[in-house]
Each structure stands twice: as structure tokens, then as C-alpha cells.
C-alpha positions in Angstrom: -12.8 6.7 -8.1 -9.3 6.1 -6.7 -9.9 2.4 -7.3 -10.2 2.7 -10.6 -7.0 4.9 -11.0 -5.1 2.9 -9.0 -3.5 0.6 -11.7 -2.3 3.9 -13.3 -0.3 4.7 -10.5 3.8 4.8 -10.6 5.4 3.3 -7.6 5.9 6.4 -6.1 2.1 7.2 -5.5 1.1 3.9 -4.7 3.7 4.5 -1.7 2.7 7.7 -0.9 -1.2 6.9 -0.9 -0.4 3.7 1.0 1.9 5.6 3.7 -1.0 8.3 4.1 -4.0 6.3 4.4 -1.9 5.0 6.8 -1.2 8.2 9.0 -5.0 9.0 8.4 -6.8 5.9 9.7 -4.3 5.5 12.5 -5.1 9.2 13.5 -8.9 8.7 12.8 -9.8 4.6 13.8 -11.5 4.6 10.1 -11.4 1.5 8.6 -13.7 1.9 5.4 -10.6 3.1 3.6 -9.1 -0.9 4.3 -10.9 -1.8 0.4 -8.5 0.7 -0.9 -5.3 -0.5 0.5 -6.2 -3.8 -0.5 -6.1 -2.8 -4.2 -3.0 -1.4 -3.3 -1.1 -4.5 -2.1 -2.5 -5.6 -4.8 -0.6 -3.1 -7.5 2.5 -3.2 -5.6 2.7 -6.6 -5.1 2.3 -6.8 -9.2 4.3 -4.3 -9.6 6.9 -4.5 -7.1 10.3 -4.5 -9.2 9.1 -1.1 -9.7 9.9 0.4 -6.3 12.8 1.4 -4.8 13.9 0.3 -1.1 12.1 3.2 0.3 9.1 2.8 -1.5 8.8 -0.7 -0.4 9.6 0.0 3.3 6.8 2.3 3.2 4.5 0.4 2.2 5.6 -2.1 4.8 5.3 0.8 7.4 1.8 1.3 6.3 0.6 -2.0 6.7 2.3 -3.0 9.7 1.0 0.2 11.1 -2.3 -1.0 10.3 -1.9 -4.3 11.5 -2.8 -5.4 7.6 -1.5 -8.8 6.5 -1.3 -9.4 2.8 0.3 -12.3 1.7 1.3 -11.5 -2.0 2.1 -8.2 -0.9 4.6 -10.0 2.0 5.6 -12.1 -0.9 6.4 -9.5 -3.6 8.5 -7.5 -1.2 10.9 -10.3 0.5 11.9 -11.1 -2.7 
């Protein structure tokens, strides 16, 4: 399943997958998909030294979109 790929992922995809689950469920109401982008704050904000600015602002886009709080995310990208 995508959760178990997801610590494979480079920045880049965990970005892009953030950004378009993001277009999806703001197009569609769903809000089963939410487990997933947990995982994924959950990458980037391990990971987030990895990203570029873009990447990062993103993934910001996607949750604020969302209206998704994630503390370590928040964390791991003010810094």
C-alpha cells in the first residue's frame, strides 16, 4: 500500500502526493485519504532538510488547503 512505500519516497514525491491529495479531496470532500497525509507529515517533517523551498511550500499549501494542523510538520518546516 502507499503507506508502506511512503518512507521510500524522495522529497519530491512526498510533495507531489501531498499537493495532489490535496487538489483531490478539496475537489471531492473525501476525507478517508487524511491517514495518508498524516504519514506524510510525518516523512517530511523527518525528512525535511531534504526539500527544497518549493517542496516545502507545497506541502504547506496542501495542508493549509485542507485545514490540516500538524505540529512536527509546522515545526520541521519553520526551521
Amino acid at each position: 500500500t502507499a503507506l508502506q512505500i511512503l518512507p521510500d519516497f524522495k522529497a519530491q514525491g512526498l510533495a507531489n502526493t501531498a499537493w495532489a491529495m490535496a487538489k483531490l479531496m478539496a475537489d471531492h470532500e473525501g476525507r478517508s485519504e487524511h491517514r495518508l497525509l498524516d504519514h506524510i507529515a510525518h516523512e517530511v517533517a523527518r525528512n525535511a532538510k531534504d526539500f527544497t523551498p518549493q517542496g516545502l511550500a507545497n506541502i504547506g499549501w496542501a495542508f493549509a488547503t485542507l485545514a490540516m494542523r500538524h505540529e512536527a510538520l509546522m515545526d520541521a518546516v519553520a526551521k
